[in-house]
VEXBAFI-200357 format. One record per residue: residue number from 0; residue in three letters; x, y, z of N, C-alpha, C in turn. Coordinates in nm, 4 decimals. Each point is the difference from the previous one (the first is absolute). Layout:
N
nr rest n.X n.Y n.Z ca.X ca.Y ca.Z c.X c.Y c.Z
NUM Ala X Y Z X Y Z X Y Z
...
//
This chain:
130
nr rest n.X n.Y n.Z ca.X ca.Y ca.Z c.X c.Y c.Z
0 Unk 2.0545 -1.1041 1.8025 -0.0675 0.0413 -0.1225 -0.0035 0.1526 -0.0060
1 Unk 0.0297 0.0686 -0.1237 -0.0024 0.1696 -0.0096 -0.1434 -0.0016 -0.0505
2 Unk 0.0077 0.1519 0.0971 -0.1285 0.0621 -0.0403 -0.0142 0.0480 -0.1483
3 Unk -0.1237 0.0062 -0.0584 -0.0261 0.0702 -0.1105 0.0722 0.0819 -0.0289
4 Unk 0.0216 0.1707 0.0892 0.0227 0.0939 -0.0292 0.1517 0.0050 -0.0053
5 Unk 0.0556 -0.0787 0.0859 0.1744 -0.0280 -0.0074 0.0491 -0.0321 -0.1528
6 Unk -0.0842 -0.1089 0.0101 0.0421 -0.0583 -0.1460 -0.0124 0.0804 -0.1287
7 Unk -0.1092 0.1082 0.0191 -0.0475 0.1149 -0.1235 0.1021 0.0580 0.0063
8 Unk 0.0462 0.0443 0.0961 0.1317 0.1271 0.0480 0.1645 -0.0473 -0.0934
9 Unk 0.0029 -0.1119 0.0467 0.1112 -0.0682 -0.0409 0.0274 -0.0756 -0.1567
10 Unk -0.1396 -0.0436 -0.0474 -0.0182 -0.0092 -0.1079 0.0141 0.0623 -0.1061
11 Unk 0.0144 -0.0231 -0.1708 -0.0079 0.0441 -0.1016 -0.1378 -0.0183 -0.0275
12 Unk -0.0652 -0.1010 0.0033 -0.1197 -0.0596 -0.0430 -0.0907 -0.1016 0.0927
13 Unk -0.0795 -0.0041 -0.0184 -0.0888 -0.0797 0.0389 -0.0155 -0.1644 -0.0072
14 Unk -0.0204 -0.1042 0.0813 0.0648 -0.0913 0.0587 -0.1483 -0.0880 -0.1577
15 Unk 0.0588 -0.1033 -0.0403 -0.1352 -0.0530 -0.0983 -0.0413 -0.0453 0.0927
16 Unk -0.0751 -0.0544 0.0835 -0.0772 -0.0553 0.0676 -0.0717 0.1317 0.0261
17 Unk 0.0453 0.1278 0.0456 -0.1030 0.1605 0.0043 -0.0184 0.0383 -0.1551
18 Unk 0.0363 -0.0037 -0.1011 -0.0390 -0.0135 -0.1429 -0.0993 -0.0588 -0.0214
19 Unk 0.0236 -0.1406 0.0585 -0.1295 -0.1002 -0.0596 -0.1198 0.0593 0.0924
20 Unk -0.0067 0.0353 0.1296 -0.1242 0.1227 0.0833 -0.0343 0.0603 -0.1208
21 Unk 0.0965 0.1484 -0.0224 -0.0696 0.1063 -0.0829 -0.0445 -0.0764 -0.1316
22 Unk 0.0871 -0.1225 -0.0430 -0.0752 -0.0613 -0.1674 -0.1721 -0.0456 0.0236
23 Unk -0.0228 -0.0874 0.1653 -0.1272 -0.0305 0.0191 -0.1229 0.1412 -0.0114
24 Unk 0.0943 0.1191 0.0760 -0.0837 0.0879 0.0403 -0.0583 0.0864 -0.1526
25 Unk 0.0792 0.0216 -0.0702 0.0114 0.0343 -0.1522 -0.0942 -0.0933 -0.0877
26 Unk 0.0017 -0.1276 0.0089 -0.0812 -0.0571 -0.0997 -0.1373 0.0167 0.0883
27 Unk -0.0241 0.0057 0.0848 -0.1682 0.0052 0.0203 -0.0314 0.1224 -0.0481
28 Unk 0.0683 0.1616 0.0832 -0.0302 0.0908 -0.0511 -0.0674 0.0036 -0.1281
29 Unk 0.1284 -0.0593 -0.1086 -0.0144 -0.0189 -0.1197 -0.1028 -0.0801 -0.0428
30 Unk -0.0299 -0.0551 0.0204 -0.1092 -0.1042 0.0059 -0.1227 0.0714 -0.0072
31 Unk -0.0556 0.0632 0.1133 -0.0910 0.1182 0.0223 -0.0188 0.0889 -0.0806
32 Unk 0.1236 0.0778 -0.0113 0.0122 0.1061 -0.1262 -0.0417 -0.0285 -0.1002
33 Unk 0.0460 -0.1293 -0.0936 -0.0498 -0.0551 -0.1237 -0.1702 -0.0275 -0.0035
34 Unk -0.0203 -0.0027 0.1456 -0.1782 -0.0805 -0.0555 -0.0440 0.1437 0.0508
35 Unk 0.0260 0.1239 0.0429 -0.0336 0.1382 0.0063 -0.0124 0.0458 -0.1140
36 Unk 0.1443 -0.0080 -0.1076 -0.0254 0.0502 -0.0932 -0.0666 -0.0474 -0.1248
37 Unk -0.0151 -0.1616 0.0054 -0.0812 -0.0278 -0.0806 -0.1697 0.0128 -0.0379
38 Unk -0.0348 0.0406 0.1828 -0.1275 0.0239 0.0279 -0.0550 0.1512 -0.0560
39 Unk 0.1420 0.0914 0.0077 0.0062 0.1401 -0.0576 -0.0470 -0.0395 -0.1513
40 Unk 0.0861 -0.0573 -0.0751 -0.0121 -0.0005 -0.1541 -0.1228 -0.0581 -0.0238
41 Unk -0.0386 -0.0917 0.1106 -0.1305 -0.0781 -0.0731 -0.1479 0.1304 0.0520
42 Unk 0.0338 0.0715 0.1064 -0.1144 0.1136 -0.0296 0.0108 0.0845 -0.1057
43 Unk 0.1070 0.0428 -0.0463 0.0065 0.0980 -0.0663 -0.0521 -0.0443 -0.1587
44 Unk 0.0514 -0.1749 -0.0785 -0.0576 -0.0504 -0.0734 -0.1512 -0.0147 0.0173
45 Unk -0.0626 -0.0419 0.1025 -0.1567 0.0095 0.0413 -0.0507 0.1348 0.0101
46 Unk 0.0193 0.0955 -0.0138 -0.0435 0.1241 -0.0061 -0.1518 -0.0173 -0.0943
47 Unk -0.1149 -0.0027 0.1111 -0.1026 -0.0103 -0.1466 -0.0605 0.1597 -0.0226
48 Unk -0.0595 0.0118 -0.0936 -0.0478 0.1496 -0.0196 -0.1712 -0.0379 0.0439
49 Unk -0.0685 0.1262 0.0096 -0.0883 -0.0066 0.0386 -0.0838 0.1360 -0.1368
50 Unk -0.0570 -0.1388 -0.0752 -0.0820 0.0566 -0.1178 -0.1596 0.0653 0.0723
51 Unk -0.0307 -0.0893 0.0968 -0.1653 0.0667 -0.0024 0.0304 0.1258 0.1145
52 Unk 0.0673 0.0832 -0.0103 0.0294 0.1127 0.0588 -0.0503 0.1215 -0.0172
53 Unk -0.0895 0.0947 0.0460 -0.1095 0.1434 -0.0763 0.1183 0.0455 -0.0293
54 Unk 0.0258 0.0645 -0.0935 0.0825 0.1262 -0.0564 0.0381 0.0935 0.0920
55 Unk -0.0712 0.0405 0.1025 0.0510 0.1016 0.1342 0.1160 -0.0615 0.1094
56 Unk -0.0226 -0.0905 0.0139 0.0956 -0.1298 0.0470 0.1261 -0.0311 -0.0597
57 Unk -0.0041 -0.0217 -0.0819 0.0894 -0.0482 -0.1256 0.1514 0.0233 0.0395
58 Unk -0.0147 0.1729 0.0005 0.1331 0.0492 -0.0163 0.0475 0.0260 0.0986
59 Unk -0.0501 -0.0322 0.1380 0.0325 0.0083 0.1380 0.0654 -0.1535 0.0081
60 Unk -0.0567 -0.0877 -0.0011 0.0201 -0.1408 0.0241 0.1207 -0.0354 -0.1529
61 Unk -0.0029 0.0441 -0.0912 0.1009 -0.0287 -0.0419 0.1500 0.0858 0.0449
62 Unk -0.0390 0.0771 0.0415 0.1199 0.0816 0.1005 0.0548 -0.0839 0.1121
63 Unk -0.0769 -0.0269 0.0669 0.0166 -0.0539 0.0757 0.0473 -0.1899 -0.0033
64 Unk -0.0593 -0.0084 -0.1446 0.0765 -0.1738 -0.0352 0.1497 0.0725 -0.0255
65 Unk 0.0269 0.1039 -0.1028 0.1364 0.0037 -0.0539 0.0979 0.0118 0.1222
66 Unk -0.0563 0.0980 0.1421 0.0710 0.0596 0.0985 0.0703 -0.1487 0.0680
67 Unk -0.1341 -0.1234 0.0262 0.0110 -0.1269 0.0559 0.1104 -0.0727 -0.0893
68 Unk -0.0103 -0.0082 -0.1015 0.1051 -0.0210 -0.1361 0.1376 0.0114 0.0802
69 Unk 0.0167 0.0959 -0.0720 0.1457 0.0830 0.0519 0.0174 -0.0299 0.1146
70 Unk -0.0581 -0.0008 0.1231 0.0597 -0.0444 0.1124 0.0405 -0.1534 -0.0076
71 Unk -0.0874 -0.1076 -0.0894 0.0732 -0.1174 0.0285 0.0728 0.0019 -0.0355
72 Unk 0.0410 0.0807 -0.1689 0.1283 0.0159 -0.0453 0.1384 -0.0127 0.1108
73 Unk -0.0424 0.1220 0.0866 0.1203 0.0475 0.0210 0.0373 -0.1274 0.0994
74 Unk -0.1131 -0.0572 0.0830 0.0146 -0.0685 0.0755 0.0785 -0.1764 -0.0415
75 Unk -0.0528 -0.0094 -0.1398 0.0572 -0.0886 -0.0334 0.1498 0.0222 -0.0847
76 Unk 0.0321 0.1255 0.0070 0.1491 -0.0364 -0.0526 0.0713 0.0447 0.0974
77 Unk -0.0506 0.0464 0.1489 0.0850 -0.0179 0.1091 0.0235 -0.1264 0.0690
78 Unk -0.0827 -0.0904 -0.0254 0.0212 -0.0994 0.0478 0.0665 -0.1000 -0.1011
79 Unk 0.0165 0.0270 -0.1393 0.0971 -0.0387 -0.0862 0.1552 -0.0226 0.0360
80 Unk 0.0354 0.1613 0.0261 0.0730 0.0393 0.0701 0.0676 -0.0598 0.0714
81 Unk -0.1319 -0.0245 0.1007 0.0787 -0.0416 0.1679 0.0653 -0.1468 -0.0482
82 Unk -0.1275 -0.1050 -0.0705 0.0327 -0.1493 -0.0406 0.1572 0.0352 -0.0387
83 Unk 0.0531 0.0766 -0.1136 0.0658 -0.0100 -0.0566 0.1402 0.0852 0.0900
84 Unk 0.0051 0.0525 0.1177 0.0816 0.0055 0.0967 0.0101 -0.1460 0.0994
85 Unk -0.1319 -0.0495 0.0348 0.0350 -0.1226 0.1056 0.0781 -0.0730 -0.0723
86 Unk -0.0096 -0.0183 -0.1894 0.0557 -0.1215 -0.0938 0.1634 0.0566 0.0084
87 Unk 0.0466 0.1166 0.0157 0.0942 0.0298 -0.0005 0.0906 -0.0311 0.0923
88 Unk -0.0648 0.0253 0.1456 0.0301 -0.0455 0.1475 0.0693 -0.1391 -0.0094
89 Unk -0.1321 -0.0723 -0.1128 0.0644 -0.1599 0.0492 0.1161 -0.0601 -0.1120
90 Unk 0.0224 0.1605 -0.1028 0.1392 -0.0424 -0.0482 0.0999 0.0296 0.0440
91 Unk -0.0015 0.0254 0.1459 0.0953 0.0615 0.1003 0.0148 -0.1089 0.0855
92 Unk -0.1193 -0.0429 0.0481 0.0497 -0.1139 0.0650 0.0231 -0.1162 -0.0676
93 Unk 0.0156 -0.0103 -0.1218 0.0713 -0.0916 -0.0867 0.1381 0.0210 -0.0281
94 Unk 0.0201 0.1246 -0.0038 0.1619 0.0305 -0.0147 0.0538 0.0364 0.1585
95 Unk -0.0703 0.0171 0.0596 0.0652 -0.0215 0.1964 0.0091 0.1366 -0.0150
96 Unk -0.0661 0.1068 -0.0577 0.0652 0.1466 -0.0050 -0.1447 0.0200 0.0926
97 Unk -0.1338 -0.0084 0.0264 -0.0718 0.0070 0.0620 0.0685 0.0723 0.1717
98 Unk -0.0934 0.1266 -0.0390 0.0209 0.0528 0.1999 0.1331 0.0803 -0.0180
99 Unk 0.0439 0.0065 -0.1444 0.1043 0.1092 0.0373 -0.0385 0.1290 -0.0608
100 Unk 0.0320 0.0723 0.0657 -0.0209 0.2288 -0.0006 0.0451 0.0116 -0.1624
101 Unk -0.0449 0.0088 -0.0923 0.0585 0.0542 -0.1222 0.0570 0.1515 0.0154
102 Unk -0.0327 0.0455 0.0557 0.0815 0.1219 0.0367 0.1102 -0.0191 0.1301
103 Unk -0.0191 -0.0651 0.1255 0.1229 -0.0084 0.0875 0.0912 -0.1451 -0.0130
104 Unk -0.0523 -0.0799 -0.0355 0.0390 -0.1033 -0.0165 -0.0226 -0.1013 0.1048
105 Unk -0.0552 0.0528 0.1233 -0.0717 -0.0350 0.1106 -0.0610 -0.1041 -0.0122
106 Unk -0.0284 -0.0695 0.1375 -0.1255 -0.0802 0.0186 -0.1109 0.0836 0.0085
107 Unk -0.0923 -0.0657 -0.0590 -0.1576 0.0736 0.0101 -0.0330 -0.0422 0.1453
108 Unk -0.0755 0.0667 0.1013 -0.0506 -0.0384 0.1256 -0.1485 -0.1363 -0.0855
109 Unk 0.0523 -0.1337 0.0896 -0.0980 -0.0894 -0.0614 -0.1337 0.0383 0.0450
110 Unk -0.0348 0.0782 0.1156 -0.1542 0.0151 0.0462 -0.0008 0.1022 -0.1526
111 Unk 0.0284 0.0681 -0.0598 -0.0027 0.1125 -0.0910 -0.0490 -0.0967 -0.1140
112 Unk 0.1041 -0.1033 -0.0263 -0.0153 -0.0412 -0.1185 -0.1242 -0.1105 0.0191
113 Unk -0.0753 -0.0844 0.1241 -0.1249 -0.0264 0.0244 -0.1059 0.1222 -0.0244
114 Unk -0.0025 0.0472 0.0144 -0.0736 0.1139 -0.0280 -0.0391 0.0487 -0.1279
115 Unk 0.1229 0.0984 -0.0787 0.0388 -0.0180 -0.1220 0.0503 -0.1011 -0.0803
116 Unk 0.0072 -0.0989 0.0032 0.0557 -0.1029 -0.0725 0.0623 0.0205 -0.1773
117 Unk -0.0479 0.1127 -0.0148 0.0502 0.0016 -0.1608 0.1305 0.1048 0.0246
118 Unk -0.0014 0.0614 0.0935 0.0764 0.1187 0.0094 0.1518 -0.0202 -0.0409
119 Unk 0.0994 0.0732 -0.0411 0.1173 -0.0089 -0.0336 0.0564 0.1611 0.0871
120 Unk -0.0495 0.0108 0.0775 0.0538 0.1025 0.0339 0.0039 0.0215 0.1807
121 Unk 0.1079 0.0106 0.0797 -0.0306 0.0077 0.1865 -0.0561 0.1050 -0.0094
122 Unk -0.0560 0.0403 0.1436 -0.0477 0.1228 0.0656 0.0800 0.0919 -0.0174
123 Unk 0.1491 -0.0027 0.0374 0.0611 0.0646 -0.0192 -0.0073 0.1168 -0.1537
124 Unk 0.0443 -0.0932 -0.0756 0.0073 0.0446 -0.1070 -0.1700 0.0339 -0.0818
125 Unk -0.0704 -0.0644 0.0482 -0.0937 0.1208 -0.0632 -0.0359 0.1030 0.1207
126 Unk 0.0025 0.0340 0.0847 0.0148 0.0637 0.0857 0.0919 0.2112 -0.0687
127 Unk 0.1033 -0.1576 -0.0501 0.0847 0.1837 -0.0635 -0.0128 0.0123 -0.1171
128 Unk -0.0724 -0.0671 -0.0782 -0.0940 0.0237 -0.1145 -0.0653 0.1058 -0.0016
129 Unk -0.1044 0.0310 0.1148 -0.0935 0.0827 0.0004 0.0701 0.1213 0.0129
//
């Protein structure tokens, strides 16, 4: 039987039976992500105001709601984002293109792509990115 790393070396792609791994590992992520970001939208819809507030108060605490605001914002369209990279991932491992370097054409290192799982890119190559 070949080792993992033989078979990466020698390979174009990734074996489906290691596809169907990263497809399991991808839908939970995903899974997670979705009830993250739905929990985001449903605070940000629950946002209640606070009417019996003294006037000295007011404009501190509404600073401080808008500041809280904006951060779920941002927080919830990064995690938009991410959903909408893992959904991408698993149109890779639908077309068997999953785990390859869009820039080298490489195998992605699979501990890399456990890790990162949405990634389209090796070490390598973002490496000489920077």
């Amino acid at each position: 039987m070949e080792n993992t790393l033989t078979t990466q070396k020698n390979a174009n792609r990734y074996s489906d039976e290691e596809l169907n791994e990263f497809k399991t590992l991808i839908l939970s992520k995903l899974d997670i992500a979705r009830e993250e970001y739905k929990d985001l939208l449903d605070t940000l819809s629950g946002t209640s105001s606070n009417e019996d507030n003294g006037g000295a108060y007011a404009t501190l605490e509404d600073g401080a709601a808008t500041l809280e605001k904006e951060t779920i914002h941002q927080m919830a369209a990064r995690q938009k984002k991410f959903i909408e990279q893992l959904e991408a991932a698993l149109v890779r491992i639908g077309n068997k293109t999953y785990g390859i370097c869009r820039s080298t054409g490489k195998l992605i290192q699979k501990e890399r792509l456990m890790a990162v799982p949405h990634t389209t890119q090796s070490m390598e190559a973002k490496l000489r990115q920077n």
